[in-house]
Structures are given as C-alpha cells and as structure tokens.
N, C-alpha and C positions, 0 to 999 in steps of 0.2 A: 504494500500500500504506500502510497507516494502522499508528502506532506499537499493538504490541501485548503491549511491556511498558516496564518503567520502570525504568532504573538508577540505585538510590540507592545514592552514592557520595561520597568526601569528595578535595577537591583533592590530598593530601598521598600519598595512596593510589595506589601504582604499580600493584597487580594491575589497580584504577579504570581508571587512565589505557592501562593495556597493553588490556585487553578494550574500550574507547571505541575504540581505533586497528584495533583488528580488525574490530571492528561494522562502523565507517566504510568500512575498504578492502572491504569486502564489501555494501556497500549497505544493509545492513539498520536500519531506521529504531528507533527511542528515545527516550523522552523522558528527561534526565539530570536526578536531583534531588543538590544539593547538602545534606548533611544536615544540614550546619553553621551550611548559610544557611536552612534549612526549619526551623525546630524542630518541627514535629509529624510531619516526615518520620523524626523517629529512633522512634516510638513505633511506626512500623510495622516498620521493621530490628528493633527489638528484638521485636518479636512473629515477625517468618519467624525469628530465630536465637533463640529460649528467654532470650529478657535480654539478647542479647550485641546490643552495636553492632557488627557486622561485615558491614563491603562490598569488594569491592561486593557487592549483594544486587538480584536482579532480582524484580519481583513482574510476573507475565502476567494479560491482560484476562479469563482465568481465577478469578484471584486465588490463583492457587499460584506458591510462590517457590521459586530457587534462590538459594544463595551462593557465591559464586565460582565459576561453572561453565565451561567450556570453551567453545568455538566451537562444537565441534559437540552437545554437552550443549542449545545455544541453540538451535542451529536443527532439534534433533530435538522439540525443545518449541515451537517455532512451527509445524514442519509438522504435527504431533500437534493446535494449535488452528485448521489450516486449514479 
C-alpha cells in the first residue's frame, strides 16, 4: 500500500505526535512533513486552514485536506479514495 496522504505537523504538537502513534499501531502508511523544517510546507497548512498554521493537517492524493481528524474521520477518507 502506497502512502496516500501526508501529515504536516510540527514536533512540539501533541495532537501531531498522538495521531503518528495511532497511524503506526494500525499500519497505515504516511509521509510526515515537519513544517518547521519544510518552509514551503507551511504555505500549504495555511491554505487547507484559511491563514491559520494548524496541525496536524492531513492533505490526501486527492488533494483534499482535513485538520485534526480522528482515526476513523482517516480511514473513512482512504476507503472513500480506494
């Protein structure tokens, strides 16, 4: 299975680090962008939130985003891009 969205997120960020730990114990693949160390990664967060930098912020090979979504918010959005 090939990563089918991208979580930009910043190290400091617990909701970040709580949904990484979820992802993982359920196998589902990610690519994790830090957006502290990306600088052109914040010009996307701030375009899925209207100006705001807030993550974590997922954007799918769709190119539709959510912001801080749940587990199952995730994986009803990948089965939906199966």
């Amino acid at each position: 299975m090939s990563e089918t969205f991208t979580m930009y997120s910043t190290p400091w960020c617990g909701y970040c680090q709580r949904l990484k730990g979820q992802l993982d114990r359920e196998g589902i693949p990610f690519e994790m962008v830090d957006i502290e160390q990306v600088p052109e990664a914040v010009a996307i967060v701030e375009k899925a939130n209207n100006g705001n930098q807030t993550v974590p912020t997922l954007v799918y090979s769709d190119g539709s985003a959510q912001t801080n979504p749940s587990l199952i918010q995730i994986k009803d959005k990948l089965a939906s891009l199966a």
